[in-house]
C-alpha positions in Angstrom: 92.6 99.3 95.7 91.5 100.6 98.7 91.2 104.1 100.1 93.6 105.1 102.7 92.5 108.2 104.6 95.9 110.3 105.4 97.5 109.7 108.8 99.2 112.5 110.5 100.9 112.1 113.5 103.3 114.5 115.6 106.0 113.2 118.0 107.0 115.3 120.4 110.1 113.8 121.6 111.6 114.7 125.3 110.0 118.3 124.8 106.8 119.9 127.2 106.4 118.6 130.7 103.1 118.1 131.6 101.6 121.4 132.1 102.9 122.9 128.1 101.8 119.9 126.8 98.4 120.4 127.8 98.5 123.9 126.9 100.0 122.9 123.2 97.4 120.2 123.0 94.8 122.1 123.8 95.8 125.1 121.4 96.0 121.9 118.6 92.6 120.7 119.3 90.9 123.8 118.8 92.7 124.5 115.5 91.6 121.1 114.3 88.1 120.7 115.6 86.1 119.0 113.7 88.7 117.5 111.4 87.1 114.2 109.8 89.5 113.8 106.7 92.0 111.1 108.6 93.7 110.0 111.6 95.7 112.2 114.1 97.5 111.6 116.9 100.4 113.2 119.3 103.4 111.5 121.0 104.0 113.1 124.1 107.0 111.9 126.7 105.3 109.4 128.6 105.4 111.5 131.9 102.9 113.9 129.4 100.5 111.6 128.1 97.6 112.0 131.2 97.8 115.9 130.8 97.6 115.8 127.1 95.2 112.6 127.0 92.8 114.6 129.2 92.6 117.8 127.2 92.3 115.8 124.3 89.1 113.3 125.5 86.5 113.3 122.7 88.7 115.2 120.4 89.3 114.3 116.8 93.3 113.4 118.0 94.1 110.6 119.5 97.4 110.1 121.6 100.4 107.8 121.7 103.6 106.8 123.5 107.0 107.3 122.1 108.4 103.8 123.6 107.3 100.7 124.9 109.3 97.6 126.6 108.1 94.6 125.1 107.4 92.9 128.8 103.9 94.0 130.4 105.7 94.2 134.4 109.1 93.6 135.5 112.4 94.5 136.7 113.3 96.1 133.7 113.8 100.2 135.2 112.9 103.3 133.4 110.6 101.3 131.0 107.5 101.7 129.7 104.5 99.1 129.1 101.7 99.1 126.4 99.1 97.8 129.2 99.6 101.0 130.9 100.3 103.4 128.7 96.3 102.1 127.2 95.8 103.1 130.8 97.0 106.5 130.5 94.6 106.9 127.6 97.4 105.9 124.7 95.9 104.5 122.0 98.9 104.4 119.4 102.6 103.1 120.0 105.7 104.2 118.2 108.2 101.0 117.8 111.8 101.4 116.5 112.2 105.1 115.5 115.3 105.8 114.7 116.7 107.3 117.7 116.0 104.3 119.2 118.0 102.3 117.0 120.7 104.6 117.2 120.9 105.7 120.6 120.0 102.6 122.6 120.7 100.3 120.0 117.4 99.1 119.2 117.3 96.0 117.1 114.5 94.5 114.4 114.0 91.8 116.8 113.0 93.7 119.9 111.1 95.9 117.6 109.0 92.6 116.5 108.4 91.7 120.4 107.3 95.5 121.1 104.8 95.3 117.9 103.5 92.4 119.4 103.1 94.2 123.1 102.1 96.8 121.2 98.8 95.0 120.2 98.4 92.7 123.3 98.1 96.0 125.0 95.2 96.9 122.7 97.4 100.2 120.7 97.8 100.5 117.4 101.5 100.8 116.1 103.5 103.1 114.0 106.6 100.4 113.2 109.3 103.3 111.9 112.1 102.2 109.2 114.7 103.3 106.9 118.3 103.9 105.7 121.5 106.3 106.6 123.2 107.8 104.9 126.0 105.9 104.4 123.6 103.3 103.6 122.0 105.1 100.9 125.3 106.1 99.3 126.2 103.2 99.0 122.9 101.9 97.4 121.1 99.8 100.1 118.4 101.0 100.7 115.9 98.4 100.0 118.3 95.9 101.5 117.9 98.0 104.8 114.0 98.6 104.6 113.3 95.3 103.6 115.3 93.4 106.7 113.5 95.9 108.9 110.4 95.2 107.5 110.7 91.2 107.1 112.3 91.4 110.9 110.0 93.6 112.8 107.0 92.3 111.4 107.9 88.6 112.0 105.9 88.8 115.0 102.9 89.5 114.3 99.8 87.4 113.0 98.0 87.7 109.4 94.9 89.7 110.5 97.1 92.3 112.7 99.7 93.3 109.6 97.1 95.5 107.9 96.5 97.7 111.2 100.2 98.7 111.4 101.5 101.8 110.1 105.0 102.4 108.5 106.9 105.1 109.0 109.6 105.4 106.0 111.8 108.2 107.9 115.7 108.2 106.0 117.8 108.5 109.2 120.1 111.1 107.2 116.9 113.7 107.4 115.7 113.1 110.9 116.6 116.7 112.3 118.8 118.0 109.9 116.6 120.4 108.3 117.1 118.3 104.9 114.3 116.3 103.7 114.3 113.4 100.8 112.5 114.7 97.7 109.6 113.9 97.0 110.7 111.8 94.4 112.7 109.7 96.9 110.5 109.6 99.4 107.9 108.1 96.9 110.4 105.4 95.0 110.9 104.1 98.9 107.1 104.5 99.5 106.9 102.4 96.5 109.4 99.7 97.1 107.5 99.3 100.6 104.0 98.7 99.2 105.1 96.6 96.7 107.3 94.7 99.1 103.9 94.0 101.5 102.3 93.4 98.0 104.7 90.2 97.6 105.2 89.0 101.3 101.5 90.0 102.8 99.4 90.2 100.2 97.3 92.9 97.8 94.6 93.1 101.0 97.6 94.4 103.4 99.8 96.2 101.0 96.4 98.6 100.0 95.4 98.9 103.2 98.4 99.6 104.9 99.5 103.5 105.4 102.9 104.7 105.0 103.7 107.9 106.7 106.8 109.6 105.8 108.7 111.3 108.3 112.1 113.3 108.0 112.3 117.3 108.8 108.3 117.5 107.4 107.5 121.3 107.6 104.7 123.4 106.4 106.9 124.4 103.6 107.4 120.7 102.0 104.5 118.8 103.3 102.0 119.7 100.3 104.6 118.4 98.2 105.7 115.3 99.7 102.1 114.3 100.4 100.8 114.6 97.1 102.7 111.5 95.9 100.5 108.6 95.5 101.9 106.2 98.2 102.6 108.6 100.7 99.6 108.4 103.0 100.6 111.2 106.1 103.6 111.9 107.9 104.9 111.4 110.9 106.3 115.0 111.9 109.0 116.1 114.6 109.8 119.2 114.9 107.5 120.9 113.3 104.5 119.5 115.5 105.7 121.5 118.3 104.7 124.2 116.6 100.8 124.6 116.6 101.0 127.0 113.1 102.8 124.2 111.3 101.2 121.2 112.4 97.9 122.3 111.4 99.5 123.3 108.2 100.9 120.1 107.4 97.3 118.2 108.6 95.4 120.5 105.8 98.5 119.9 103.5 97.5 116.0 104.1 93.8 116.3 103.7 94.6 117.5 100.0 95.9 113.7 99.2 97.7 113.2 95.8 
């Protein structure tokens, strides 16, 4: 099996114009110079990424963007492409969180063509899945993951699917302040590896990381990132906060 070093990652949403996202980024990279046990990254908005991108040069964290359209130029207004956000000094891309689904009714099939921009743009993506509520109650949850997975992925060639990263984030904990136990979270973590086991192969399905992301705090991270298929997380809220970010990053480098 191979080793998969812990991937922590902290999305920042539509929070911290340019000048406080520097400012938080640069309080982060101090707290976490030196850090060598994974990979790290931040999501600012995209109007943040130069600020933050800057501070962070030759820093341990890397930086992404929150969105991109799957088209490299176009008439398409208020979009964002991969080409330039590798400009900006992005090197990751999220695809298909879950307030893109929900809000502007993101589907599986433009998340595959924005995985594929996502690498034809030379970033590496975080491809973001999971169930509602509703869903969950009514015991579907590997139907749901598994069409999200075997849809978004479609796309994309043999060699690429082992440099993605999953983000198993239950839409019924994003921002509620109520997480999935651990033991949830790891029975999903585990229908997901062995789901890329079957349809990609041993190679991909060990290499592959799978964050989990839903109200992660310094409180519940050690936890949740002890289980054995749970390889980082992609934080929200908490990664605002410089305390609990760094908190949850050491919670990660502890592995299960």
């Amino acid at each position: 099996m191979a080793t998969r070093r812990p991937f922590v990652a902290g999305n920042w949403k539509l929070n911290l114009g340019p000048a406080a996202a520097a400012a938080h980024a640069r309080t982060v990279r101090e707290r976490l110079a030196g850090w060598d046990r994974g990979t790290l990254a931040v999501f600012p908005t995209a109007i943040s990424i130069p600020a933050v991108a800057d501070v962070l040069a030759g820093s341990v964290i890397g930086v992404g963007i929150q969105e991109i359209e799957a088209k490299e130029s176009g008439a398409f207004t208020g979009a964002n492409a991969g080409v330039m956000a590798r400009e900006l000094g992005s090197d990751f891309a999220l695809v298909g969180h879950s307030e893109r689904r929900r809000i502007w009714g993101e589907t599986d099939e433009r998340c595959a063509a924005k995985l594929a921009a996502a690498f034809l743009a030379g970033l590496l993506p975080i491809y973001c899945v999971g169930e509602t509520l509703e869903e969950r109650n009514a015991g579907r949850v590997e139907e749901i993951v598994s069409g999200q997975l075997q849809r978004g992925l479609a796309s994309l060639a043999a060699d690429q699917i082992p440099a993605v990263t999953i983000a198993y984030e239950p839409v019924w904990a994003i921002g509620t302040g109520v997480n999935a136990t651990p033991d949830q979270a790891q029975a999903v973590h585990t229908f997901i590896r062995g789901w890329l086991r079957k349809t990609h192969g041993g190679v991909a399905a060990d290499a592959i990381r799978i964050q989990y992301g839903g109200s992660v705090t310094k409180n519940n991270a050690r936890e949740l990132l002890a289980c054995p298929d749970i390889d980082g997380a992609l934080v929200g809220g908490a990664s605002l906060d410089a305390d609990s970010f760094v908190a949850i990053v050491h919670a990660a480098e502890e592995g299960p």
